[in-house]
C-alpha positions as CSV (number, residue, x, y, z in Angstrom):
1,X,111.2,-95.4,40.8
2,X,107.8,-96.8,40.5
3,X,107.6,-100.3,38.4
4,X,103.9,-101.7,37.7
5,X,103.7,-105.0,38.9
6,X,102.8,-106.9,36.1
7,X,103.7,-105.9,32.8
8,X,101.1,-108.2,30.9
9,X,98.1,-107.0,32.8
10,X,99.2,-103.6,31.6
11,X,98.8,-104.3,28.6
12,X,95.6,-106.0,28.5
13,X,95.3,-102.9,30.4
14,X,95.8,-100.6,27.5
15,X,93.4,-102.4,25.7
16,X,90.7,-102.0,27.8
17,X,90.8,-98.3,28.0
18,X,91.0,-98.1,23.9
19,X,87.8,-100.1,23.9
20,X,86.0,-98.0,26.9
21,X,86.8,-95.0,24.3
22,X,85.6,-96.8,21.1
23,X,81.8,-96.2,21.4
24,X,82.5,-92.5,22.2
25,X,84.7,-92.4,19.0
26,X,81.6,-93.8,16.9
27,X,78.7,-91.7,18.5
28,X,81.4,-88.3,17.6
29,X,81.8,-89.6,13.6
30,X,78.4,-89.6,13.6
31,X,77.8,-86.4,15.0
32,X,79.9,-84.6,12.4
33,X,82.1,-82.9,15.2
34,X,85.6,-82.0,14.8
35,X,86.0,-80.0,17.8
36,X,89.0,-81.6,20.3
37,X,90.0,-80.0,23.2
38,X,93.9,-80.3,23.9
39,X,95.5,-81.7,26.4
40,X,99.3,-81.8,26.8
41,X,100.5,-84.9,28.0
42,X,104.4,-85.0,29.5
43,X,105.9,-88.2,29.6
44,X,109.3,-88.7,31.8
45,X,111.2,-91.5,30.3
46,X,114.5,-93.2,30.2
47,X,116.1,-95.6,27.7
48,X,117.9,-96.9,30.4
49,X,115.0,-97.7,32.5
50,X,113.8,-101.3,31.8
51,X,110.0,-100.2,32.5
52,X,109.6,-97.6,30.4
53,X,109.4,-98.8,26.9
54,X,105.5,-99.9,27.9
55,X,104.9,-96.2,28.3
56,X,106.8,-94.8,25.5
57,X,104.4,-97.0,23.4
58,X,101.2,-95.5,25.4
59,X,102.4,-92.2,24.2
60,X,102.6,-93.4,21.0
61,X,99.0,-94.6,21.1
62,X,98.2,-91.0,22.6
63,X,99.8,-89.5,19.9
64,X,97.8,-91.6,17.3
65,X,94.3,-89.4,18.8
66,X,92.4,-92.2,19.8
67,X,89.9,-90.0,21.7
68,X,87.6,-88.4,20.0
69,X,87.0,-84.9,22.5
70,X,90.6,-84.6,22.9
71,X,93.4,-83.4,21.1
72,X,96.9,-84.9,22.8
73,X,99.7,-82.9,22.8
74,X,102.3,-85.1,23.7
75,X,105.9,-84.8,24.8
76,X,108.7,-87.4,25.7
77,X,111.0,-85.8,28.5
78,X,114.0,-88.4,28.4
79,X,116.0,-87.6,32.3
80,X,118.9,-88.1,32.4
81,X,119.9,-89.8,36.1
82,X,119.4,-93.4,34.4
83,X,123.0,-92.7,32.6
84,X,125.1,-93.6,34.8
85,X,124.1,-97.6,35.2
86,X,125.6,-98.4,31.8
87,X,123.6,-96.5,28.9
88,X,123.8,-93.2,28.1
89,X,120.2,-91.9,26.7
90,X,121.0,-90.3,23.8
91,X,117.5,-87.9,24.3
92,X,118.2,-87.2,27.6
93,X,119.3,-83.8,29.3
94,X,119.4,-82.7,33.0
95,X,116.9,-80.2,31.8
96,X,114.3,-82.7,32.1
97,X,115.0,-84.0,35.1
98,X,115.2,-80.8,36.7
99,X,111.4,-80.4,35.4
100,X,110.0,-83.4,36.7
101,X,112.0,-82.5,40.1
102,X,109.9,-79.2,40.2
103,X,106.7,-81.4,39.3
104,X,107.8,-84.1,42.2
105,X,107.3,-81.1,44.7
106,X,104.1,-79.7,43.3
107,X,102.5,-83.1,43.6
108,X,104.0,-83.6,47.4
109,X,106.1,-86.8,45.9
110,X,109.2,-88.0,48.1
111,X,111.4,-88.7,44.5
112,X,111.1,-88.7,41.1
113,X,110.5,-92.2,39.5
114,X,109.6,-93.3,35.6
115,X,108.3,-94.0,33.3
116,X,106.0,-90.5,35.2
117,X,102.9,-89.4,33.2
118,X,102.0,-85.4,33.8
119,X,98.7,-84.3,32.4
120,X,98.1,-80.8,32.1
121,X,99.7,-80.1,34.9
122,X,97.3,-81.7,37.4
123,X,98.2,-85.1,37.4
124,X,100.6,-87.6,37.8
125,X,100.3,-91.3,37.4
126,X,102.7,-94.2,36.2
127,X,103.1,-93.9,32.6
128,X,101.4,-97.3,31.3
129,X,98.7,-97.1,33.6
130,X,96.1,-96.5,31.3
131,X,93.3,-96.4,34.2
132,X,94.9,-93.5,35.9
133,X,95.4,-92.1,32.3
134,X,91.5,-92.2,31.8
135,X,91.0,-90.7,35.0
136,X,93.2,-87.7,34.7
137,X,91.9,-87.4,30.8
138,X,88.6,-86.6,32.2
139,X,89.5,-84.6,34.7
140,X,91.5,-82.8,32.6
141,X,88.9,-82.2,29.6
142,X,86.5,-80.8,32.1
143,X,89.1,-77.7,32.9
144,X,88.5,-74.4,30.7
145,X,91.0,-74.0,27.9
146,X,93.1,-71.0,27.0
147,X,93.4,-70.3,23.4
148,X,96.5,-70.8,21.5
149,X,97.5,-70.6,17.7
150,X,100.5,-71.3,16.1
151,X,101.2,-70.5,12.9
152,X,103.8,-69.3,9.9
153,X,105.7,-72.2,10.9
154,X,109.2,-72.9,8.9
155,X,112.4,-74.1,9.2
156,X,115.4,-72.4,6.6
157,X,118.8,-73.6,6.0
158,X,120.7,-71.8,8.3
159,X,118.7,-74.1,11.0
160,X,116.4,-71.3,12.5
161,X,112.7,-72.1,12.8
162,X,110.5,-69.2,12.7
163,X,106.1,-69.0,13.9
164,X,104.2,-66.9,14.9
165,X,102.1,-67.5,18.6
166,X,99.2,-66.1,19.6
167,X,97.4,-66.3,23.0
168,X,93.6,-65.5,24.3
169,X,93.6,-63.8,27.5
170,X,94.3,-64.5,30.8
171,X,91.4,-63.6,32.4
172,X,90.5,-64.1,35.8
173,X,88.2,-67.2,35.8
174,X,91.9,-69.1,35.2
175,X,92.7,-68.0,39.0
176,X,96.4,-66.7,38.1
177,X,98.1,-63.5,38.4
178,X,100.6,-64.6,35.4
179,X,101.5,-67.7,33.4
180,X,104.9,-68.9,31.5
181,X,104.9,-69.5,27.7
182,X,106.8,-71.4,26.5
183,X,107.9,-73.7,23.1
184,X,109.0,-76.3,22.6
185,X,110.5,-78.0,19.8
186,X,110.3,-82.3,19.4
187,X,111.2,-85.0,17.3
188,X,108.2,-86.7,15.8
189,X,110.2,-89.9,16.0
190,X,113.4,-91.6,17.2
191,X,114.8,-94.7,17.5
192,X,117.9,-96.4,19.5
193,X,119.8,-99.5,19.4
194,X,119.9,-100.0,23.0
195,X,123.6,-101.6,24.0
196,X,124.0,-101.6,27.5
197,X,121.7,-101.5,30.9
198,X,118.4,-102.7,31.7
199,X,117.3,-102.6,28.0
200,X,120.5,-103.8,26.4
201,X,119.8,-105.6,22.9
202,X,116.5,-103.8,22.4
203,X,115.6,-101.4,19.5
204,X,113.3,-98.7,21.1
205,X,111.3,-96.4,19.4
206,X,109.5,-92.9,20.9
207,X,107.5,-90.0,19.6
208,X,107.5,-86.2,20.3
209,X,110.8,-86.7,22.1
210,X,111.6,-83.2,23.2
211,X,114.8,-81.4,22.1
212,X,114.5,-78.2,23.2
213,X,112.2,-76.6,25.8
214,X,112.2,-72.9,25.8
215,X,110.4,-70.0,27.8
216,X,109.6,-67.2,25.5
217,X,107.5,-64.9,27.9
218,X,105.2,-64.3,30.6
219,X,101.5,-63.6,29.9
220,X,99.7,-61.6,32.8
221,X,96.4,-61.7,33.7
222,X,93.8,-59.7,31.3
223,X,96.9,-59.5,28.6
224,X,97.5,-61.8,25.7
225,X,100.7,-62.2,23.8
226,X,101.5,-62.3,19.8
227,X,105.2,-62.7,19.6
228,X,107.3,-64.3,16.2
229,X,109.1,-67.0,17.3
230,X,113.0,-67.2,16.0
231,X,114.8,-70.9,17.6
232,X,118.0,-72.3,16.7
233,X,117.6,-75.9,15.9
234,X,120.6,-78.7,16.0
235,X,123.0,-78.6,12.6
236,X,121.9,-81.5,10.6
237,X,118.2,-81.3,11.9
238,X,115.4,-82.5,9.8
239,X,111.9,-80.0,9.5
240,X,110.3,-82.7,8.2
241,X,111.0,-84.9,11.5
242,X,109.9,-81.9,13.7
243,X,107.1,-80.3,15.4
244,X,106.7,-77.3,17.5
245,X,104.6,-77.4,20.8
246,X,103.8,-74.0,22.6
247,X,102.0,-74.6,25.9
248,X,100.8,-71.8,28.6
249,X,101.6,-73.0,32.2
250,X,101.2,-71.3,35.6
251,X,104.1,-70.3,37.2
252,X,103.4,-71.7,40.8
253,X,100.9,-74.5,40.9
254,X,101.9,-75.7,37.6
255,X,98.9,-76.2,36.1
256,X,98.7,-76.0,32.2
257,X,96.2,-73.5,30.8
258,X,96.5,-74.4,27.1
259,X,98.7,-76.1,24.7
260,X,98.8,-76.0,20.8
261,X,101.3,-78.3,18.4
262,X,101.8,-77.8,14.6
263,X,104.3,-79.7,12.1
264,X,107.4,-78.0,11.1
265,X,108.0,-77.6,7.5
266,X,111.0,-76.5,5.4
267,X,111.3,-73.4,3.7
């Protein structure tokens, strides 16, 4: 586990980067440009970590769009090997940890720690450090994009969700033989009453919080893919609380190709 040093200067932190983005934001208004590039940003998290909270309300500011070129896609990955020192995460699933383990090797790391901010793919930083954030933002807005489009989107009451996906093609500037699709399908918001462990007596609050993760197909190079989606969501699930992610991710290295997010809605 990684814990930044001082938790106020991460916040004044935070602060900083918002402003360094502001005149950027300004010069795009005037411009008339609504063109974003997305990003998908992966937050590992824990309620039971006492550091974390500080990132979960970075991702929160992420998810907000505070810069201009870029479209965040965000997800909240809650692990779950914090459960066992006294709070159970209510969000959290082996699942997850099992994908930042896979991430922990493609990035050469000796363990796993949070809160752990993944961008595209390509990099990994401590999730409140908005400086690495700013650096792996740019890096990972210079990066060609492959298309993606949701749409159709709807939720019915026998709790299946149905969209429709489309993807460009994989063509060989991307460098891969073959990539993963997959979807993904989040809360737009939670909120605990944290009871026990290192944030015991706190009310905590999270976005995009990832309940299921799903690969619906591979996508080879020179191909794309237009598939229907069909997922079976939890009884007692909300569409208006939910959003569906789809991102395209290479199989080896990891890397994210393209990433597209909609709002679930109820039939």
């Amino acid at each position: 586990m990684r814990i930044p040093v001082v938790s106020v200067m991460v916040v004044l932190s935070i602060g900083a980067w918002m402003l360094t983005f502001a005149p950027q934001r300004l010069h795009s208004a005037d411009a008339g440009s609504n063109v974003r590039t997305p990003l998908l940003v992966e937050l590992f998290t824990s309620e039971g970590c006492s550091s974390c909270p500080l990132a979960d309300r970075f991702l929160e500011t992420l998810d907000g769009q505070p810069i201009p070129r870029a479209e965040m896609i965000v997800l909240s990955e809650h692990v779950d090997y914090w459960n066992h020192i006294g709070w159970k995460d209510p969000y959290s699933a082996s699942f997850y940890s099992q994908r930042q383990g896979a991430y922990a090797k493609r990035f050469g790391l000796d363990s796993v720690y949070t809160p752990q901010m993944v961008v595209d793919g390509i990099s990994e930083f401590v999730g409140s450090s908005s400086g690495e954030a700013d650096k792996a933002f740019r890096k990972a807005l210079s990066a060609s994009k492959l298309p993606l489009r949701l749409s159709s989107i709807s939720a019915d009451a026998s709790n299946i969700l149905r969209a429709h996906l489309e993807t460009g093609a994989l063509n060989s500037s991307f460098g891969a033989q073959e990539a993963d699709v997959y979807v993904a399908v989040a809360l737009n918001r939670a909120e605990s009453q944290v009871l026990a462990g290192e944030n015991s007596g706190h009310r905590l609050s999270h976005v995009s919080v990832v309940k299921s993760l799903t690969k619906i197909g591979t996508l080879k190079q020179g191909q794309v893919l237009t598939q229907d989606v069909h997922l079976t969501l939890e009884p007692g699930s909300d569409p208006r609380n939910l959003r569906l992610i789809a991102f395209v991710q290479e199989t080896r290295q990891r890397r994210v190709f393209g990433a597209a997010s909609m709002p679930v809605s109820a039939r």
